[in-house]
C-alpha positions as CSV (number, residue, x, y, z in Angstrom):
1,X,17.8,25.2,-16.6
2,X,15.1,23.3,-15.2
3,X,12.1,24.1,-12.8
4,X,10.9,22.6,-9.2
5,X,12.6,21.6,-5.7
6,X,15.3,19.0,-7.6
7,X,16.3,21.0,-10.9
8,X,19.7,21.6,-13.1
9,X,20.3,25.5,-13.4
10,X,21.6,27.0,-16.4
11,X,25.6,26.5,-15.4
12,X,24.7,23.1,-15.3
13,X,24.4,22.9,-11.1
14,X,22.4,20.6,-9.3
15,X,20.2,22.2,-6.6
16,X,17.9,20.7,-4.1
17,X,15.4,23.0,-3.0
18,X,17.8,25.9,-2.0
19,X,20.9,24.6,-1.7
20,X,23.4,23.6,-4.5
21,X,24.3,19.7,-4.2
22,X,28.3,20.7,-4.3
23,X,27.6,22.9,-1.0
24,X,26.0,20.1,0.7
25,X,28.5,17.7,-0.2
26,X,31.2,20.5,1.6
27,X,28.8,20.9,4.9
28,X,28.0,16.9,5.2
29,X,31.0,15.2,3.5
30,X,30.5,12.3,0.8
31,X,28.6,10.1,-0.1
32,X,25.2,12.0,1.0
33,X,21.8,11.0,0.4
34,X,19.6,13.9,-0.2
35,X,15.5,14.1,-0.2
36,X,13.4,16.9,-1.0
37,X,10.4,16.3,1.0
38,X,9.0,19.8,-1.7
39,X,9.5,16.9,-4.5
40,X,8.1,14.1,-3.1
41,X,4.9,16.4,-2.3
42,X,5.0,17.3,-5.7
43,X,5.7,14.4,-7.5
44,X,2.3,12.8,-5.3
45,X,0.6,15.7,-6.1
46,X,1.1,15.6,-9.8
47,X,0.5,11.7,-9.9
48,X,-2.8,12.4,-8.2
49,X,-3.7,14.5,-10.6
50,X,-3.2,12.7,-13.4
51,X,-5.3,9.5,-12.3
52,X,-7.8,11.9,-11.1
53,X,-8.4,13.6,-14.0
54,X,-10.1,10.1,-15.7
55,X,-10.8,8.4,-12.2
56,X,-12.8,10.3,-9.8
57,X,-11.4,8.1,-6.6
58,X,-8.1,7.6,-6.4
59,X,-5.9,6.1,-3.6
60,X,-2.1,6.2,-4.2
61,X,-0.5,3.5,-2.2
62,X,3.4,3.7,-2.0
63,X,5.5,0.7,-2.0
64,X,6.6,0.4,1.4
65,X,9.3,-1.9,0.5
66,X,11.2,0.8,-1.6
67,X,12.1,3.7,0.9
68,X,11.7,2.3,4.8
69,X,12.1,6.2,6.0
70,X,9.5,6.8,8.5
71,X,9.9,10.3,7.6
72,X,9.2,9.6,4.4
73,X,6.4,7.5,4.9
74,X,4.6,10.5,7.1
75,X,5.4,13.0,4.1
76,X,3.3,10.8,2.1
77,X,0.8,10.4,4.3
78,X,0.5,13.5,4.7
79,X,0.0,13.9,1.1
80,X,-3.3,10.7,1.5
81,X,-0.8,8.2,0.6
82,X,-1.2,5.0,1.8
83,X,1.1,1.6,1.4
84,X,1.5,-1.3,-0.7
85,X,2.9,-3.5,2.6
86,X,5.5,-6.7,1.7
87,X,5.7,-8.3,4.7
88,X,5.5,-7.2,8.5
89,X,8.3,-4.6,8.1
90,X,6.4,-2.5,5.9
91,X,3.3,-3.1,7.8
92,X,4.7,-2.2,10.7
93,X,6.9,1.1,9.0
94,X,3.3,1.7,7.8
95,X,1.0,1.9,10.8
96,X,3.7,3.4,13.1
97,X,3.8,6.0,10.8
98,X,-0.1,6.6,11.5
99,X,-1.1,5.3,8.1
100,X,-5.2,4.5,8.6
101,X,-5.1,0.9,8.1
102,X,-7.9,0.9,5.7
103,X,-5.2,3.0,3.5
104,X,-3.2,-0.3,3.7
105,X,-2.7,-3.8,1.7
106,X,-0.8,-6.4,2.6
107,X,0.7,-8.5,-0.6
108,X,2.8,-10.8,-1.4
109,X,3.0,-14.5,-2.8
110,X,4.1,-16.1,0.3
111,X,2.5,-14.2,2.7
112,X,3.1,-16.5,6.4
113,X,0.1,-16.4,9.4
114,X,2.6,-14.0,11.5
115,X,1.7,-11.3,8.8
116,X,-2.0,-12.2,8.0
117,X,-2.7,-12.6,12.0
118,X,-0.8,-8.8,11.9
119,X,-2.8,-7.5,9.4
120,X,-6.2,-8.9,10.6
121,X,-5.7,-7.4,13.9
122,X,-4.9,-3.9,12.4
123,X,-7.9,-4.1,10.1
124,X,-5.6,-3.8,7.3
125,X,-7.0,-5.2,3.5
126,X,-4.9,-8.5,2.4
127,X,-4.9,-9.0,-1.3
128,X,-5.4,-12.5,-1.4
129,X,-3.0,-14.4,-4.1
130,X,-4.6,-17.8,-4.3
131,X,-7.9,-19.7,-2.9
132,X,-6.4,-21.6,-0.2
133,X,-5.0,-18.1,1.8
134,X,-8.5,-17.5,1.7
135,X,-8.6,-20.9,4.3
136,X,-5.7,-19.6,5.9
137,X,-7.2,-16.8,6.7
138,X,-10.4,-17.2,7.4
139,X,-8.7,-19.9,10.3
140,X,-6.8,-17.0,11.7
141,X,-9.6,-14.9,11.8
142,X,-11.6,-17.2,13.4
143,X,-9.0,-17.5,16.1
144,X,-8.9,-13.8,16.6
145,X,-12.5,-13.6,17.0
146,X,-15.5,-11.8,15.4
147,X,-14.4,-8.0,13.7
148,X,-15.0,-6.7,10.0
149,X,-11.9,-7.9,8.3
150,X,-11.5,-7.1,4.5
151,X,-9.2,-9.0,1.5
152,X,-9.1,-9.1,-2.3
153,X,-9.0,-12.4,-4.3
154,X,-7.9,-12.9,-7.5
155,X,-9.1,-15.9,-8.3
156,X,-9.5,-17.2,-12.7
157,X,-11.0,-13.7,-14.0
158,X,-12.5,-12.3,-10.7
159,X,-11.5,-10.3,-8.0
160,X,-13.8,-9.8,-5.0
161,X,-13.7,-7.9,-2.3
162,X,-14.6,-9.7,1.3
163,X,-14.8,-9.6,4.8
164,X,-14.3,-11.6,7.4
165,X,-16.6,-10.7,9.7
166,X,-18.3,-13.2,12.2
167,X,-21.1,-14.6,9.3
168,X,-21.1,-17.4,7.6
169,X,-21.6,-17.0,3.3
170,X,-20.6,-17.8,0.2
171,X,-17.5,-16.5,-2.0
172,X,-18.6,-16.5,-5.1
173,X,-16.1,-16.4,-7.7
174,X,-17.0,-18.4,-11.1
175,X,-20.1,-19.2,-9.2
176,X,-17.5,-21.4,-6.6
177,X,-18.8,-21.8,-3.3
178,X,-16.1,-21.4,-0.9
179,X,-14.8,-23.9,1.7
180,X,-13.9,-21.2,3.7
181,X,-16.0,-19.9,6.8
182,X,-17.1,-16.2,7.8
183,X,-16.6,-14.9,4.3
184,X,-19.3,-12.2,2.9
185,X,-18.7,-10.8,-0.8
186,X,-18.7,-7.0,-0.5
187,X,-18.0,-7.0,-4.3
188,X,-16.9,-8.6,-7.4
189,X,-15.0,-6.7,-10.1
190,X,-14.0,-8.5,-13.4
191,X,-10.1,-8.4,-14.5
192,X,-8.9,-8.5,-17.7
193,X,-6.4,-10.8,-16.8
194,X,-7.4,-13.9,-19.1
């Protein structure tokens, strides 16, 4: 049989933790969803590890979108998880959850100024998909008014970390200045996307 909180015993029985899947089905009928929060602390823990053991700073973020349990969510965070955020939902899920907001990134393609104006105010990092949500967003952050506001943008082989923070600078990305306002380059990190 197998080892841990989710395992297959030697008869060939499913157990959950303590319990034997066949006498939860009895107790709570069918179909039942089962979590083991043991295995979920577990599997972050061993994850952890293993980028840990070549990476010295690590920051697992869950994807928000796949499990929209708020008890969940606080297992994780619990565990230093943060979120990969699609979308409002999972921003909110996220933050109601008390998930730090710096542990948070808002993605997506299509992102719409309801959920950067969301994430600004919360302080939460926006990975930036293309030049002009940089525009986008530095207009929204100009309307809500000077605070340190940070986003990655992947822009040709560069990604750079920025803030939005009051100042006026350059983005510098392929030596690009930007059109945007109240952008400051906290860092630039090469890709190997080609």
């Amino acid at each position: 049989g197998g080892q841990g909180p989710i395992r297959v015993d030697d008869d060939g029985l499913l157990w959950i933790e303590d319990r034997a899947a066949g006498e939860l089905a009895e107790t709570f009928g069918t179909p039942l969803y089962v979590t083991s929060e043991a295995q979920i602390r577990d599997n972050v823990r061993r994850l952890r590890h293993a980028f840990e053991t070549r990476w010295p700073r690590v920051t697992l973020l869950f994807a928000t979108k796949s499990n929209a349990s708020l008890a969940i969510r606080r297992v994780l965070l619990e565990e230093g998880g943060g979120g990969d955020c699609f979308g409002l939902g999972g921003l909110a899920l996220s933050l109601r959850a008390g998930v730090p907001p710096d542990l948070l990134v808002l993605n997506g393609s299509n992102k719409q100024p309801a959920e950067l104006t969301a994430a600004l105010e919360a302080g939460v990092v926006v990975n930036v998909d293309d030049r002009s949500e940089l525009e986008t967003i530095a207009r929204l952050a100009e309307q809500l008014g000077p605070a340190e506001r940070r986003l990655d943008h992947r822009g040709g082989r560069h990604r750079c970390r920025c803030d939005l923070s009051g100042k006026q600078s350059d983005l510098n990305d392929r030596g690009e200045k930007a059109r945007c306002r109240d952008l400051r380059v906290h860092a630039t990190h090469a890709s190997s996307r080609a």
